[in-house]
C-alpha positions, -999 to +999 in steps of 0.1 A: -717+238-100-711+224-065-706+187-059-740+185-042-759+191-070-746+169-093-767+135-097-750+105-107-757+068-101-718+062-095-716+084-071-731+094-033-729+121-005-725+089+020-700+064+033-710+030+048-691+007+078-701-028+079-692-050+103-682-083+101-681-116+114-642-123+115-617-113+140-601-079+131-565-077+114-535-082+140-556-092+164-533-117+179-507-089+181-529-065+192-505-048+224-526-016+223-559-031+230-578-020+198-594-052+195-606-051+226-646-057+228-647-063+188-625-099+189-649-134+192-683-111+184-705-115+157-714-086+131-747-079+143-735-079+179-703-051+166-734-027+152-750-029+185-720-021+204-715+006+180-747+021+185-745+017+219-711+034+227-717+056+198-682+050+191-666+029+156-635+016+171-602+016+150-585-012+142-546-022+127-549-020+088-529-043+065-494-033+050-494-003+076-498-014+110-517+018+113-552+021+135-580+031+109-621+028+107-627+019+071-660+030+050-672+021+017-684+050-011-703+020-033-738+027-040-763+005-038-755-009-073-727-023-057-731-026-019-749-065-025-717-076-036-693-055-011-717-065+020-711-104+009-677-096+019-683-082+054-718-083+062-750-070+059-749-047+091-735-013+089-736+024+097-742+053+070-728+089+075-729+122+055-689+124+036-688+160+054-692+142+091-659+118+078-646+153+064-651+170+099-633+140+118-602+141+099-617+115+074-611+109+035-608+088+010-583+061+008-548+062-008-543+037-031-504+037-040-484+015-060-449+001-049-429+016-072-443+048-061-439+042-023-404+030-034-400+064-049-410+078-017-384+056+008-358+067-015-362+104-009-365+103+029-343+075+034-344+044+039-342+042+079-373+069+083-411+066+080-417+075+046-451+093+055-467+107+089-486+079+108-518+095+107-514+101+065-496+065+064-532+049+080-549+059+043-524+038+021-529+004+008-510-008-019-518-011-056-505-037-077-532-048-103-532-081-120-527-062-155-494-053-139-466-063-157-446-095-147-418-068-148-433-042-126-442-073-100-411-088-096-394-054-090-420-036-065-441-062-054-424-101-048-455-112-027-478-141-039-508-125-053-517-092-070-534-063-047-564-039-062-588-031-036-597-002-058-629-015-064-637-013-022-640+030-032-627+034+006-628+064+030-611+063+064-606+078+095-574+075+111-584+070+147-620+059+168-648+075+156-673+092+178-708+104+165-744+113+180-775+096+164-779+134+145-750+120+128-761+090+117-774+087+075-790+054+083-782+015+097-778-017+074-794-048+084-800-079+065-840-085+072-871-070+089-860-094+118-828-087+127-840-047+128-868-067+152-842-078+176-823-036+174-833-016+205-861+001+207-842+032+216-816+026+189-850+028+164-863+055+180-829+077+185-822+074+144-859+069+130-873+035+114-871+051+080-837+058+078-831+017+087-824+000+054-832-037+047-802-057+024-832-082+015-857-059-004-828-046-022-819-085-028-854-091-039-853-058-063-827-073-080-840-107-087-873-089-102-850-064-122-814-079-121-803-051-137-766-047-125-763-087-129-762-082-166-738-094-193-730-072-220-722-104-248-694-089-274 
């Protein structure tokens, strides 16, 4: 049976970029100019640079250093809560298009492992190649032993992005409105205030509005619910 006819609820054929609101990682050490155009503009204002270049631009990611566009696998039983984090504007694309572009999901490691890895390469070389290094975040869950954290990981706080599901692509990513699965936006008016020519290049019905869904779930809060034990 081939992936794309198996039908689960945990599990889609699509990625999602939101935007957001805050300044991209690095940005105050950006030397290569990758925040250029993205830094001091709001969320909505990123999706409609994106559409308009028909360009995602990559950023810096945390721990690496390394220039990445990040996408989220969540479905929608999830997305409310991921988008809270962002935004609620993004950009929807087949997995294969990611695929095509040198694109996949997101490497989540744990210290002792990249330890492992430093070890065998040595300790003065890049443990991974940069473009395979932009996929790795670390992975040190709160149920982590005390033991395992003060060996591998002496920071502050725990790390477990896991929940995230990320895909990435390790450079800008460049796309035709073909491409596109469908656009995020938080209401019927902030799709009013989209081009014209962005709704006719990638079809009103494939623009999806974060407020019904909200509204669904306060009828039928179905993922809000607490299993009691």
């Amino acid at each position: 049976m081939s992936y794309n006819t198996i039908k689960r609820p945990d599990f889609s054929e699509y990625v999602i970029h939101f935007t957001k609101d805050a300044d991209p990682f690095s940005t105050s050490q950006d030397k290569e100019g990758l925040t250029k155009g993205i830094a001091k503009t709001t969320a909505e204002q990123r999706l409609k640079s994106i559409l308009a270049d028909k360009r995602i631009r990559s950023t810096k990611m945390p721990w690496t250093n390394k220039p990445a566009v990040c996408f989220t696998e969540c479905t929608w039983g999830s997305l409310l809560d991921h988008a809270d984090h962002y935004s609620r504007f993004g950009i929807g694309f087949k997995k294969s298009f990611l695929f095509k572009h040198d694109g996949g999901p997101a490497i989540y490691l744990t210290p002792a492992l990249l330890e492992y890895q430093k070890a065998f390469v040595g300790i003065d070389k890049l443990p991974f190649d940069p473009k395979l290094f932009a996929f790795i975040t670390p992975f040190a869950p709160p149920y982590a032993t005390k033991e395992y954290k003060n060996k591998y990981w002496k920071k502050n706080k725990y790390i477990d992005y896991s929940h995230e599901r990320e895909w990435r692509v390790p450079h800008d990513l460049d796309f035709e409105f073909s491409d596109i699965a469908f656009i995020i936006v938080p209401s019927y008016e902030a799709m009013a205030r989209s081009s014209r020519s962005f709704k006719d290049a990638t079809g009103r019905d494939n623009w999806l509005i974060m407020d019904n869904y909200q509204r669904i779930e306060t009828f039928w809060p179905v993922h809000q619910l607490k299993i009691k034990t």
